[in-house]
mmCIF file of the C-alpha atoms, coordinates in Angstrom:
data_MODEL
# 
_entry.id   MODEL 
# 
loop_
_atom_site.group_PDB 
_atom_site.id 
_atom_site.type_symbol 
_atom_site.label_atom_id 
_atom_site.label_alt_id 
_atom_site.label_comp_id 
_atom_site.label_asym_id 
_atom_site.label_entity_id 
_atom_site.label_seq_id 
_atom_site.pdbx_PDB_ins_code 
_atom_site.Cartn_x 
_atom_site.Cartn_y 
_atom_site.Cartn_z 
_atom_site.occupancy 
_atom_site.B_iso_or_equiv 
_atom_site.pdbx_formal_charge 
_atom_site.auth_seq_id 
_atom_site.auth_comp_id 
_atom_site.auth_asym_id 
_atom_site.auth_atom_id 
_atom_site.pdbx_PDB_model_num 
ATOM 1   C CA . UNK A 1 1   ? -55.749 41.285  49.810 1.00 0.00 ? 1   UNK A CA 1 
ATOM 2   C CA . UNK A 1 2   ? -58.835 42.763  47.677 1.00 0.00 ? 2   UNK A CA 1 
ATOM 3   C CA . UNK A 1 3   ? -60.174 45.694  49.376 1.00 0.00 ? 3   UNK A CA 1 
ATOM 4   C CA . UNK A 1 4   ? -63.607 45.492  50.630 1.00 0.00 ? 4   UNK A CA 1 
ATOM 5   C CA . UNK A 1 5   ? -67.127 45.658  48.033 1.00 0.00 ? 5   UNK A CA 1 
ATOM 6   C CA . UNK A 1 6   ? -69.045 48.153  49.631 1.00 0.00 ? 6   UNK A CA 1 
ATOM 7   C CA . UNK A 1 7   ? -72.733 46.556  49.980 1.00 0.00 ? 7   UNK A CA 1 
ATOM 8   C CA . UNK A 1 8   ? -75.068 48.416  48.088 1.00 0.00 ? 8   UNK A CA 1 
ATOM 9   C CA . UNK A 1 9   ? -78.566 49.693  50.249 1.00 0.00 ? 9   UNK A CA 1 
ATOM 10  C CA . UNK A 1 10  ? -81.363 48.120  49.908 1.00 0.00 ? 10  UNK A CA 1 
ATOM 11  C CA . UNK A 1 11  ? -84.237 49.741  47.763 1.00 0.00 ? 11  UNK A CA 1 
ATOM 12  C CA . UNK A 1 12  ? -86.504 52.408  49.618 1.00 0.00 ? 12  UNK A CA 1 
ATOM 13  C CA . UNK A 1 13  ? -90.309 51.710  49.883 1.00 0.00 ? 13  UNK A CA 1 
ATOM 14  C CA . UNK A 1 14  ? -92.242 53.404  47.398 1.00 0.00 ? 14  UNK A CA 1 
ATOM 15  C CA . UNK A 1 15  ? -94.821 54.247  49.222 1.00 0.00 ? 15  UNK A CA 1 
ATOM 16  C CA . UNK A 1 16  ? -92.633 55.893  52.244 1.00 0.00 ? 16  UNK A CA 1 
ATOM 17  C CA . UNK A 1 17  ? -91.112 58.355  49.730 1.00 0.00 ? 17  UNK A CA 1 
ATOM 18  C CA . UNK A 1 18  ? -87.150 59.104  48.889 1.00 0.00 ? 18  UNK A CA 1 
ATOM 19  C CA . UNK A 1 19  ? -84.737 58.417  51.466 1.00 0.00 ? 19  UNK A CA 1 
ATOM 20  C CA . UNK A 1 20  ? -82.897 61.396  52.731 1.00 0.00 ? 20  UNK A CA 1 
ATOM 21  C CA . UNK A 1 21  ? -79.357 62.051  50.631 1.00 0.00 ? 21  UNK A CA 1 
ATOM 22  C CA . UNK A 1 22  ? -77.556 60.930  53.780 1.00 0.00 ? 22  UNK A CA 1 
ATOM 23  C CA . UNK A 1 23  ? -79.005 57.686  53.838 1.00 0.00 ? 23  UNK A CA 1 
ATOM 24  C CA . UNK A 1 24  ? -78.021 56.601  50.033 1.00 0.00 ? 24  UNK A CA 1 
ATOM 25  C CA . UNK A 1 25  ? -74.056 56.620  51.155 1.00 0.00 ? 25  UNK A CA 1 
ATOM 26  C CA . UNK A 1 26  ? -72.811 53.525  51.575 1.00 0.00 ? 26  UNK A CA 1 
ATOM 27  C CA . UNK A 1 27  ? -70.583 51.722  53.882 1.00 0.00 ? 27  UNK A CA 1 
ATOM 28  C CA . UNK A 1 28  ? -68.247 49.207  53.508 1.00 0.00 ? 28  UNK A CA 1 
ATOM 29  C CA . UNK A 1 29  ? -69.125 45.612  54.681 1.00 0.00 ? 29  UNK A CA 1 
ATOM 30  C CA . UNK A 1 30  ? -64.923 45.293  56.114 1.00 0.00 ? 30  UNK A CA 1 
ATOM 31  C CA . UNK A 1 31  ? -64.551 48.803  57.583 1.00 0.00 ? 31  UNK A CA 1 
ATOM 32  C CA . UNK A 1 32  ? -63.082 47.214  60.459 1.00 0.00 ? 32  UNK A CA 1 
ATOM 33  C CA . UNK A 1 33  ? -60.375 45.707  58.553 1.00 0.00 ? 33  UNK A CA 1 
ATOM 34  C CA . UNK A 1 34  ? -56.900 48.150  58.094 1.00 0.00 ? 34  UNK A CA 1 
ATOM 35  C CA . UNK A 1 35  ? -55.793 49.335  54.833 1.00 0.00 ? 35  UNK A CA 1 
ATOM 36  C CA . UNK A 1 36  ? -52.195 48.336  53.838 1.00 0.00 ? 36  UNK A CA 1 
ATOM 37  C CA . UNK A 1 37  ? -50.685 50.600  51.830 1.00 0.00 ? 37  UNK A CA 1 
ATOM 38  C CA . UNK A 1 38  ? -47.049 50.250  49.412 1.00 0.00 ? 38  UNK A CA 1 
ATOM 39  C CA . UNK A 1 39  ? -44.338 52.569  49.848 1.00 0.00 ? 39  UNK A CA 1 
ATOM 40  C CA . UNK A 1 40  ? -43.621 53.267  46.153 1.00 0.00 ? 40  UNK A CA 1 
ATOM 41  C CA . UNK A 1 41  ? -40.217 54.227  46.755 1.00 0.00 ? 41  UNK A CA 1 
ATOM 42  C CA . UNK A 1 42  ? -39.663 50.955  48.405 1.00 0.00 ? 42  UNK A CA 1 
ATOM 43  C CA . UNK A 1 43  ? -41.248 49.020  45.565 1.00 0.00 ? 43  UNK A CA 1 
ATOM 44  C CA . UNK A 1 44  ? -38.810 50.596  43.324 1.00 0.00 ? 44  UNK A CA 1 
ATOM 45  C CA . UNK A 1 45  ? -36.034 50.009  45.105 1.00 0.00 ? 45  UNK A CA 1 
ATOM 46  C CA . UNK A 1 46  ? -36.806 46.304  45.232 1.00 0.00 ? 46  UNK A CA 1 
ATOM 47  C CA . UNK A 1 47  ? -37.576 46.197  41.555 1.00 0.00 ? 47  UNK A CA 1 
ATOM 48  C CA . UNK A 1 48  ? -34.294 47.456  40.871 1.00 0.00 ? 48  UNK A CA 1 
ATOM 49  C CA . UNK A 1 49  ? -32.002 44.971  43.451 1.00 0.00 ? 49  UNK A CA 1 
ATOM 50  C CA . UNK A 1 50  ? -34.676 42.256  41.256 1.00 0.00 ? 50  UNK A CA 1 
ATOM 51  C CA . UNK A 1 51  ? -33.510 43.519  37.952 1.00 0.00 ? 51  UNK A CA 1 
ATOM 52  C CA . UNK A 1 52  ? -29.993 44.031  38.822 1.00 0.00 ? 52  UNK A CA 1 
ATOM 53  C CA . UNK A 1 53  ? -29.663 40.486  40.266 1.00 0.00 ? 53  UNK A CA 1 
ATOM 54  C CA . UNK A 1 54  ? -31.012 39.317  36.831 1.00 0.00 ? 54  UNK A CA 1 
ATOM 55  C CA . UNK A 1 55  ? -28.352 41.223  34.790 1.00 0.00 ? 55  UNK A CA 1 
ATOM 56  C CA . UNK A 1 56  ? -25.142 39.845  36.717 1.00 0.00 ? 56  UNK A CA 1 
ATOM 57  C CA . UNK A 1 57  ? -27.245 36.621  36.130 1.00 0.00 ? 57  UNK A CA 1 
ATOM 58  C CA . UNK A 1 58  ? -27.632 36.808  32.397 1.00 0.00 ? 58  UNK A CA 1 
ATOM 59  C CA . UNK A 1 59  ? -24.091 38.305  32.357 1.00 0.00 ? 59  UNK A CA 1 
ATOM 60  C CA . UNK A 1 60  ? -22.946 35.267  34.131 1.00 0.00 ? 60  UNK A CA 1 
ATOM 61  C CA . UNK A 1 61  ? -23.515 33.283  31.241 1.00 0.00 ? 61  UNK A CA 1 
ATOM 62  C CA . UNK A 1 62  ? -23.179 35.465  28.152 1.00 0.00 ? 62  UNK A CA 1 
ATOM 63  C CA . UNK A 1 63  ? -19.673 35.923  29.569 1.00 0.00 ? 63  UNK A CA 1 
ATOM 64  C CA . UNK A 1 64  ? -17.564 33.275  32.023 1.00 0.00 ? 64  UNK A CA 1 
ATOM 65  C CA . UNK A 1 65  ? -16.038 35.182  34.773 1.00 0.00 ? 65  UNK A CA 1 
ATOM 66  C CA . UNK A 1 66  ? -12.209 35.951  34.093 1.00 0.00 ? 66  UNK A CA 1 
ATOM 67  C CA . UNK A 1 67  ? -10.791 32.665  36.121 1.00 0.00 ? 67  UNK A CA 1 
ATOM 68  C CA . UNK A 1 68  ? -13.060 30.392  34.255 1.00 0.00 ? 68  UNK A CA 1 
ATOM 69  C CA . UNK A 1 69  ? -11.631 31.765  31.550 1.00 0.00 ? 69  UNK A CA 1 
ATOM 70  C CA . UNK A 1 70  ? -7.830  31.414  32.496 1.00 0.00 ? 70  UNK A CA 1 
ATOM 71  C CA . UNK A 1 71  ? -8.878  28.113  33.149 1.00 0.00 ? 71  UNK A CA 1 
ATOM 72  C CA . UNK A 1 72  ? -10.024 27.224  29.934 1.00 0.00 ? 72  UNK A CA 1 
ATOM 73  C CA . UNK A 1 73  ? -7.327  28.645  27.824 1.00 0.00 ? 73  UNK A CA 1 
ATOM 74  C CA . UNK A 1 74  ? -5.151  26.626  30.431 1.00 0.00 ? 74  UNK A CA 1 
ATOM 75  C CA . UNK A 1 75  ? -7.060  23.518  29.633 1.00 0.00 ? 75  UNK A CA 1 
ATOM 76  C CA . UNK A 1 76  ? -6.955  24.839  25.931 1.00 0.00 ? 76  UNK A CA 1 
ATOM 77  C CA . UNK A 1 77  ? -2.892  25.185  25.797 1.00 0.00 ? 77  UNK A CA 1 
ATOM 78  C CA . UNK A 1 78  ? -2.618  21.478  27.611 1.00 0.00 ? 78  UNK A CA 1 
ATOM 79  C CA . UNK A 1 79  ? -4.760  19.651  25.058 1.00 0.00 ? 79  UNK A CA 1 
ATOM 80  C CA . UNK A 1 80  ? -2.419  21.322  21.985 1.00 0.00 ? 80  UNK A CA 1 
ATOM 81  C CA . UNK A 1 81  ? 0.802   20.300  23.602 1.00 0.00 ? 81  UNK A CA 1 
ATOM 82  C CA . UNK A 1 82  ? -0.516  17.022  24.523 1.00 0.00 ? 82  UNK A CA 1 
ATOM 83  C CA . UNK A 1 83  ? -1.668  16.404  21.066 1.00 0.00 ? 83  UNK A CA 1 
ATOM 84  C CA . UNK A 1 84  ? 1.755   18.066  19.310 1.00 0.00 ? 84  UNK A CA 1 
ATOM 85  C CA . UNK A 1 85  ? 3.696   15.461  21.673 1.00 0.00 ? 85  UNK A CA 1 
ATOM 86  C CA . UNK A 1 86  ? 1.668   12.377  20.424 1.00 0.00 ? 86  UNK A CA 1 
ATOM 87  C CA . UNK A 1 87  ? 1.385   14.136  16.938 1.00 0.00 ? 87  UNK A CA 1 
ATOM 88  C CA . UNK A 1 88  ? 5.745   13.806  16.883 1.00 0.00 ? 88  UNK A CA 1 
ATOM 89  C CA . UNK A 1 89  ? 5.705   10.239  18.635 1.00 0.00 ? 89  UNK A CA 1 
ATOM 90  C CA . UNK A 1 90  ? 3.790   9.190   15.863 1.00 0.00 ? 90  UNK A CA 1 
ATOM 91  C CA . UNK A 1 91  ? 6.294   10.723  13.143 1.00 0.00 ? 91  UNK A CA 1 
ATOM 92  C CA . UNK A 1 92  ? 9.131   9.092   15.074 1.00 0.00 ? 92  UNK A CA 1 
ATOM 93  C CA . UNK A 1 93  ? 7.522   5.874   15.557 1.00 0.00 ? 93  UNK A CA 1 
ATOM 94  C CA . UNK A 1 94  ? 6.775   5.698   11.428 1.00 0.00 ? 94  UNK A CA 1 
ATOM 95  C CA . UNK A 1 95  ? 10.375  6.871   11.021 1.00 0.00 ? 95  UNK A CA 1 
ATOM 96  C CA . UNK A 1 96  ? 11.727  3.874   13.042 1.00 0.00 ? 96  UNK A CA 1 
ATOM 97  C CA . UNK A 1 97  ? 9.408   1.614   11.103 1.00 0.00 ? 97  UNK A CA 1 
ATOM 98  C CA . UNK A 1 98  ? 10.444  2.850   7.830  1.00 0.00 ? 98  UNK A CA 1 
ATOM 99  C CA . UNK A 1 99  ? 13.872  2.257   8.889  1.00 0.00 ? 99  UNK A CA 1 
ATOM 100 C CA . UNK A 1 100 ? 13.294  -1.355  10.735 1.00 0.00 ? 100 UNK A CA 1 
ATOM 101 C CA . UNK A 1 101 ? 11.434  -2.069  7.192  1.00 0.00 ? 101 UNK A CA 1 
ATOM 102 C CA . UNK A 1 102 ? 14.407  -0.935  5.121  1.00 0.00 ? 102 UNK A CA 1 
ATOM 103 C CA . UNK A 1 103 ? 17.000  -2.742  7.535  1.00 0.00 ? 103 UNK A CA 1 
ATOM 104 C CA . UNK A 1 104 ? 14.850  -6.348  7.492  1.00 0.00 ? 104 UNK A CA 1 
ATOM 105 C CA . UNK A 1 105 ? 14.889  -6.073  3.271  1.00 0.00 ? 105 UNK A CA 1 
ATOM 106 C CA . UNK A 1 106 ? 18.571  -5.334  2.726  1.00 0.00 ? 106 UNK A CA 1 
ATOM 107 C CA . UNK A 1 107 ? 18.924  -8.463  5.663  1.00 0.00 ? 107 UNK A CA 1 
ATOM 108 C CA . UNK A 1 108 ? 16.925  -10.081 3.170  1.00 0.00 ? 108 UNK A CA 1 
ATOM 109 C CA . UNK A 1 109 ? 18.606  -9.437  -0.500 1.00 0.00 ? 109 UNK A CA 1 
ATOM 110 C CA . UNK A 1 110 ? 22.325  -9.799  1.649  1.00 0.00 ? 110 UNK A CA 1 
ATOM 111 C CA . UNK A 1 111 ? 20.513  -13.403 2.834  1.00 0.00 ? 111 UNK A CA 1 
ATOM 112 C CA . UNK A 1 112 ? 19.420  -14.366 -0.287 1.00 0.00 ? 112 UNK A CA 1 
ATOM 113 C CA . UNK A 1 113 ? 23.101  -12.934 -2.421 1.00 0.00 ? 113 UNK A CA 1 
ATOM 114 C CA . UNK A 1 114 ? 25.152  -14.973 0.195  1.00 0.00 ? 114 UNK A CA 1 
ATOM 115 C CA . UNK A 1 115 ? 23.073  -18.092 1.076  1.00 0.00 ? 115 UNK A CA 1 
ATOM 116 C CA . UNK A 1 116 ? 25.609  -20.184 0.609  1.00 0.00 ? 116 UNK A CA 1 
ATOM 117 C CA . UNK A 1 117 ? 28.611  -17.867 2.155  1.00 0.00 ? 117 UNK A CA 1 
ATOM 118 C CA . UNK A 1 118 ? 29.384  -20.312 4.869  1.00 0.00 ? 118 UNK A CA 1 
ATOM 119 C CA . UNK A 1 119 ? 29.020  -23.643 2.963  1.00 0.00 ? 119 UNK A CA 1 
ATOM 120 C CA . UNK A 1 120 ? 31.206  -22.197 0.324  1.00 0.00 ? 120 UNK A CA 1 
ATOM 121 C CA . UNK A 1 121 ? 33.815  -21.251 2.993  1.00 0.00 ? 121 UNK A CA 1 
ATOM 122 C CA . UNK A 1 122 ? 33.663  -24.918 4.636  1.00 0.00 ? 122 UNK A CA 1 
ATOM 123 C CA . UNK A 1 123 ? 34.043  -26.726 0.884  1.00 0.00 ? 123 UNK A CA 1 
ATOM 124 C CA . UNK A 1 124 ? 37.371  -24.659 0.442  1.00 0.00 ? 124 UNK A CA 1 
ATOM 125 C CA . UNK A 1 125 ? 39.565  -26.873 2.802  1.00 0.00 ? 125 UNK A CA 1 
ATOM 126 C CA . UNK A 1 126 ? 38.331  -30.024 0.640  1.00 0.00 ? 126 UNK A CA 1 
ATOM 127 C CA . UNK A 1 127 ? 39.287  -28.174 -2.133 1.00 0.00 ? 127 UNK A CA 1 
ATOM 128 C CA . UNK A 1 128 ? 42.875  -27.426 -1.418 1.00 0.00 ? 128 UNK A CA 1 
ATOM 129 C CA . UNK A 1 129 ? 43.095  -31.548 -0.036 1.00 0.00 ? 129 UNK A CA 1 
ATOM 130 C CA . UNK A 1 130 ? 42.054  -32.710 -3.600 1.00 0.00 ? 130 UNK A CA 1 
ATOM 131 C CA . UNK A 1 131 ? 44.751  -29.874 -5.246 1.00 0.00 ? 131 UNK A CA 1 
ATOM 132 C CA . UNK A 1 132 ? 47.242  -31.353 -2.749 1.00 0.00 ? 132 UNK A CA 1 
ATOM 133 C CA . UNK A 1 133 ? 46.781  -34.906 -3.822 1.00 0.00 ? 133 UNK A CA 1 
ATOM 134 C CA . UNK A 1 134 ? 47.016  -34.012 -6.822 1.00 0.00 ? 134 UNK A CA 1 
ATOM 135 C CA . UNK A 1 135 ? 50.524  -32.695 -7.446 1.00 0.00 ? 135 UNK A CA 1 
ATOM 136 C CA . UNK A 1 136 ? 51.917  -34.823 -4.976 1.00 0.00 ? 136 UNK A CA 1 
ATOM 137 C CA . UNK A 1 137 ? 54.390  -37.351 -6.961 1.00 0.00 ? 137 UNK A CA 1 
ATOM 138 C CA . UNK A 1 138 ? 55.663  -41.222 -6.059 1.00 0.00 ? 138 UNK A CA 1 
ATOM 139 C CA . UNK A 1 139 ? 52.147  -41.359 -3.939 1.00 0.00 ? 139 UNK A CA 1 
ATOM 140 C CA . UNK A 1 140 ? 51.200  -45.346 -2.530 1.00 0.00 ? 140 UNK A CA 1 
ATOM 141 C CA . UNK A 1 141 ? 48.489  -46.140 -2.680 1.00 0.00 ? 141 UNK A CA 1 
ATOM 142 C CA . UNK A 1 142 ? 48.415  -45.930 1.534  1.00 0.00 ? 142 UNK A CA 1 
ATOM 143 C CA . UNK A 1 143 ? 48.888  -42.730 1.056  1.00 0.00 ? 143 UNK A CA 1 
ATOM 144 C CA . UNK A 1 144 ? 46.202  -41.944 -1.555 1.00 0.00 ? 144 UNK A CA 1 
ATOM 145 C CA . UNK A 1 145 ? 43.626  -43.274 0.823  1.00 0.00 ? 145 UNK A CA 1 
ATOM 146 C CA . UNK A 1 146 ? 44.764  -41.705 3.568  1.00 0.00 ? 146 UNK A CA 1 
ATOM 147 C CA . UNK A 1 147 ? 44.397  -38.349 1.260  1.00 0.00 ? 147 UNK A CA 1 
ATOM 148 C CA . UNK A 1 148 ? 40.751  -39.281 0.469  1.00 0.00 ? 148 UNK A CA 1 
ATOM 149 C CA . UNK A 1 149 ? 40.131  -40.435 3.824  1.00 0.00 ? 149 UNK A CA 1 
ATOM 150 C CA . UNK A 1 150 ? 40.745  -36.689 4.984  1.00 0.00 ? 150 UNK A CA 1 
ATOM 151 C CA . UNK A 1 151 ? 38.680  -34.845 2.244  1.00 0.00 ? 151 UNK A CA 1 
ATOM 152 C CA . UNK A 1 152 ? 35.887  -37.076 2.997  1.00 0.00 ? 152 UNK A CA 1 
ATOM 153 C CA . UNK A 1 153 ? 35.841  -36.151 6.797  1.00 0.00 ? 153 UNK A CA 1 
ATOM 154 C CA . UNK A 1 154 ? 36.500  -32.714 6.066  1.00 0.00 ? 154 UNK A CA 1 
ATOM 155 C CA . UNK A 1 155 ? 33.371  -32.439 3.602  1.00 0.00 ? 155 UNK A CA 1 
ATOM 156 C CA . UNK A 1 156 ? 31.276  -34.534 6.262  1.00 0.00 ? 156 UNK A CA 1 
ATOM 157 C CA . UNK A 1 157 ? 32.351  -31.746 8.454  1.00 0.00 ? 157 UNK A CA 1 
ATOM 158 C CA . UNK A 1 158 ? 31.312  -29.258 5.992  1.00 0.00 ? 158 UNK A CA 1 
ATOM 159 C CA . UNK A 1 159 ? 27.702  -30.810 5.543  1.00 0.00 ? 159 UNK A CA 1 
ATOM 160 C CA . UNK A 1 160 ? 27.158  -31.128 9.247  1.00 0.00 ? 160 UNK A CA 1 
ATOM 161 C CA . UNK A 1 161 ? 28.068  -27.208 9.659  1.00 0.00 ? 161 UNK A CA 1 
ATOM 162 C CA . UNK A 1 162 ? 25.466  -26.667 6.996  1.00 0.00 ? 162 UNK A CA 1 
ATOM 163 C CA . UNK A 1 163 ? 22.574  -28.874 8.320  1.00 0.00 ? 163 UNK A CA 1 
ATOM 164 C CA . UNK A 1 164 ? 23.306  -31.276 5.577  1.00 0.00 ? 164 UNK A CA 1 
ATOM 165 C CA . UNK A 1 165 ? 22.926  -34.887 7.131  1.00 0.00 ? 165 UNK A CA 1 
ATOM 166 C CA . UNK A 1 166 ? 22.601  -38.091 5.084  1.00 0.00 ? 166 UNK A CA 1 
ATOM 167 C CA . UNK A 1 167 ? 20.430  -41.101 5.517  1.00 0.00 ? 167 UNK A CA 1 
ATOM 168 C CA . UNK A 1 168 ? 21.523  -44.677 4.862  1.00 0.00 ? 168 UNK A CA 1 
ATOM 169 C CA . UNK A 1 169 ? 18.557  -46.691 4.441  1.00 0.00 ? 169 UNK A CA 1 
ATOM 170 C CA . UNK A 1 170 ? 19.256  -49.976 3.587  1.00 0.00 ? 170 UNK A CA 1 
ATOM 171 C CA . UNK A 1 171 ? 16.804  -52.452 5.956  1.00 0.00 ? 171 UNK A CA 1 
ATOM 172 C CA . UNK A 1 172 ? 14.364  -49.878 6.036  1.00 0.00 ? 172 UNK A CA 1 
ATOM 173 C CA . UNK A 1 173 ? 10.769  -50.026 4.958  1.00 0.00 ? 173 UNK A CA 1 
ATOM 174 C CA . UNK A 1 174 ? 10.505  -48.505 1.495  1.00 0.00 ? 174 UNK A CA 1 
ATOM 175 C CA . UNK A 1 175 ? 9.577   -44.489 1.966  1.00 0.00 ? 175 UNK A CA 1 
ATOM 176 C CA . UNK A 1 176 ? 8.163   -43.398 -0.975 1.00 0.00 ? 176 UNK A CA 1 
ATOM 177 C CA . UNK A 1 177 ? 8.618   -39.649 0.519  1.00 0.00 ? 177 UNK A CA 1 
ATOM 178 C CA . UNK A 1 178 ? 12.559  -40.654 0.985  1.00 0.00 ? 178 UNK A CA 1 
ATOM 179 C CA . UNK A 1 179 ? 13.466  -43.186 -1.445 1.00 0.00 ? 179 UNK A CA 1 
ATOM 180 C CA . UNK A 1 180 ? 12.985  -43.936 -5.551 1.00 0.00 ? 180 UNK A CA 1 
ATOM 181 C CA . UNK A 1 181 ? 12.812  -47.411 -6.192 1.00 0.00 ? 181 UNK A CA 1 
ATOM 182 C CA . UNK A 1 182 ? 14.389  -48.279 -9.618 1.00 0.00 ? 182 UNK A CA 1 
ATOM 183 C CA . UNK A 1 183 ? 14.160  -52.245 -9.121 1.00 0.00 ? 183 UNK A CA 1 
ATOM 184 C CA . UNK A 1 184 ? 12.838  -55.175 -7.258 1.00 0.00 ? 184 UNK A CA 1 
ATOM 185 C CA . UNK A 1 185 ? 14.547  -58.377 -6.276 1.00 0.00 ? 185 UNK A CA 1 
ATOM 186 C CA . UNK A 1 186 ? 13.007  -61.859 -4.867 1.00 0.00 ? 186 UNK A CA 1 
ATOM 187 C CA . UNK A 1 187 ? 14.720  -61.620 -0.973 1.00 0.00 ? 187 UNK A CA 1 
ATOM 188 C CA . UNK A 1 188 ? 14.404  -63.373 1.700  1.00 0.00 ? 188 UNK A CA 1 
ATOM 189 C CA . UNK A 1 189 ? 13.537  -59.686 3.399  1.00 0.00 ? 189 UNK A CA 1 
ATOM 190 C CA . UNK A 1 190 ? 10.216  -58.958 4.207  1.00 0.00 ? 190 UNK A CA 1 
ATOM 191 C CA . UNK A 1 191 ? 8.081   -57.018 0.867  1.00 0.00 ? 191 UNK A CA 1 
ATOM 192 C CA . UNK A 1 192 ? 8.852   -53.221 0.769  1.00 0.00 ? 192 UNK A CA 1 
ATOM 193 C CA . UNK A 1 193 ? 12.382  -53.337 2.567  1.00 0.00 ? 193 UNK A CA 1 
ATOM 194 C CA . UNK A 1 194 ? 15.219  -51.569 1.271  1.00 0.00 ? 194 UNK A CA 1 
ATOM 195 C CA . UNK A 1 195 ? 17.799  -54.241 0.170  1.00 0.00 ? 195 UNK A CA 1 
ATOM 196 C CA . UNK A 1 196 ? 20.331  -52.593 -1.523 1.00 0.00 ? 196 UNK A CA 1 
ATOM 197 C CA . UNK A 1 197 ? 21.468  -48.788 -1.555 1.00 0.00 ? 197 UNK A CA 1 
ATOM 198 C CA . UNK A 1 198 ? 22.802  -47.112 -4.739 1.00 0.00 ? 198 UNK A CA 1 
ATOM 199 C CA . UNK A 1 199 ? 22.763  -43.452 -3.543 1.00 0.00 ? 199 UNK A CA 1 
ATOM 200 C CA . UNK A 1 200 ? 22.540  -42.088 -0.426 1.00 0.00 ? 200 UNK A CA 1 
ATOM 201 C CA . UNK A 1 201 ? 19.465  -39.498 1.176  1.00 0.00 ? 201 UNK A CA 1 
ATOM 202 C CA . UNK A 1 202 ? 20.323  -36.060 1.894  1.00 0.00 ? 202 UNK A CA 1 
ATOM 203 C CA . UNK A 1 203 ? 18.502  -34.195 4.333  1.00 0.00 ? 203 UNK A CA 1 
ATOM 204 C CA . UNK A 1 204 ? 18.541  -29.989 4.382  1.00 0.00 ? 204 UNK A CA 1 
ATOM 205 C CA . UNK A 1 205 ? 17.458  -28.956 7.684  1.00 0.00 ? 205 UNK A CA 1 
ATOM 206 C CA . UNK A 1 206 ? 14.729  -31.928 7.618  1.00 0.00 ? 206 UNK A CA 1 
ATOM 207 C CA . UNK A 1 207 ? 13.571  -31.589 4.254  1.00 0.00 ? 207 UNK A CA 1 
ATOM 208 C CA . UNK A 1 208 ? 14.715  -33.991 1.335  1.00 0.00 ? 208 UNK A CA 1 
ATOM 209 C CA . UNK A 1 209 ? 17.153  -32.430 -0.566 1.00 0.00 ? 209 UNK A CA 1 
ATOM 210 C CA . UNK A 1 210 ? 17.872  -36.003 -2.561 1.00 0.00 ? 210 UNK A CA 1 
ATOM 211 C CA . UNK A 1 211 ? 15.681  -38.964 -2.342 1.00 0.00 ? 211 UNK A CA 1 
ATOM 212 C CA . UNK A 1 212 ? 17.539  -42.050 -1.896 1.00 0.00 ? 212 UNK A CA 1 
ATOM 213 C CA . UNK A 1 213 ? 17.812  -44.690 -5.117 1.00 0.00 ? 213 UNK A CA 1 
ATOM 214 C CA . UNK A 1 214 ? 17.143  -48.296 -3.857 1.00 0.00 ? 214 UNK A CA 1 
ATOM 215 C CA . UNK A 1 215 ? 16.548  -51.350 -4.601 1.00 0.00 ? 215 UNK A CA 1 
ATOM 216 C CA . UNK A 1 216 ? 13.657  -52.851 -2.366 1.00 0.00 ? 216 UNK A CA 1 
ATOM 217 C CA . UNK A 1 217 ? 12.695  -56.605 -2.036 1.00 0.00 ? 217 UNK A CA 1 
ATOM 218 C CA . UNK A 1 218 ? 9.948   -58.732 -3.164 1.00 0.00 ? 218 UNK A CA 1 
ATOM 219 C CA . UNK A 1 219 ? 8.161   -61.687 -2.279 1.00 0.00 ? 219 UNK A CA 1 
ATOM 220 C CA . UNK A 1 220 ? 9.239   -64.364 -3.742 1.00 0.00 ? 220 UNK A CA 1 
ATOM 221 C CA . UNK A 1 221 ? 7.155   -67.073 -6.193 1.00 0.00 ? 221 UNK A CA 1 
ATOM 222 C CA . UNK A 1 222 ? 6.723   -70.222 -5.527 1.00 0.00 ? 222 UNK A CA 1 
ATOM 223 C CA . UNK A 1 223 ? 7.687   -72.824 -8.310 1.00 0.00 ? 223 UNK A CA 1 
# 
């Protein structure tokens, strides 16, 4: 609260002369009004509990109090061991690749070096039937085909073990993906039909491994 103006007097008549000295002093408009008056030591006092508050303030975020700082160097030590951990499942993870990558191209060279392993192992039975006919004196000729009648099943049974199948085609509709024709013949056969078979298709998992050589039948001309 301002304290009060005093009000100034009012100015004496001229003509009535000077005012007596005691009637210049003023008054103050609000001398009813009580003066309140500041304990200085308690000013000071408050000033300091102000500034003091303000310090542990400031201090409070220059430097973290010592459990938020435990907790951070907790949180600090988690993160590196969490990141060494997936750091060394990363090295072992490459190491199994490397060695998954090493494994699946040796698979590969020992695939493509011994391709034929098996097949080779399944012709050596036909083998040893042919060497047997062979040096077998005084054979009939009963017996001979009796000899050849074996090797051929056992080298049927070698194909078949190797996905080897053949393909007779003879009545067929020519296939110019499965058969080579080398000739053409007037036939009663409808155009384009395999009428005669010189060599035999070969299949290889599915996939022609030796077209078949035919002879396929044409219409015929009228006289």
């Amino acid at each position: 609260m301002q304290p009060c103006q005093p009000i100034p007097p009012e100015p004496s008549n001229p003509s009535e002369g000077a005012a007596p000295a005691e009637t210049l002093k003023t008054e103050p408009s609000c001398a009813s009004a009580p003066e309140k008056r500041i304990d200085p030591a308690v000013a000071l006092k408050d000033a300091e509990a102000h500034l003091a508050e303000a310090e542990a303030q400031i201090k409070s975020f220059a430097e973290p109090p010592a459990a938020a700082l435990e907790q951070m160097q907790a949180r600090l030590a988690e993160a590196q061991a969490h990141a060494t951990e997936q750091h060394e499942a990363w090295l072992r993870a490459k190491a199994e690749t490397e060695n998954v990558r090493r494994r699946a191209q040796e698979e590969i060279a020992k695939a493509s070096k011994f391709a034929a392993e098996k097949f080779a192992g399944a012709m050596l039975p036909v083998k040893d039937s042919l060497e047997a006919a062979l040096v077998t004196e005084n054979q009939t000729l009963e017996t001979l085909r009796e000899g050849v009648e074996l090797t051929l099943r056992q080298l049927s049974a070698a194909f078949e073990g190797a996905c080897l199948t053949e393909e007779n085609p003879l009545g067929q509709k020519f296939d110019p993906n499965k058969h080579d024709a080398i000739g053409a013949l007037e036939s009663e056969s409808e155009p384009n039909t395999v009428i005669n078979v010189l060599q035999k298709c070969y299949l290889l998992h599915g996939r022609v491994l030796r077209p078949a050589m035919v002879i396929v039948a044409k219409a015929k001309t009228e006289t």
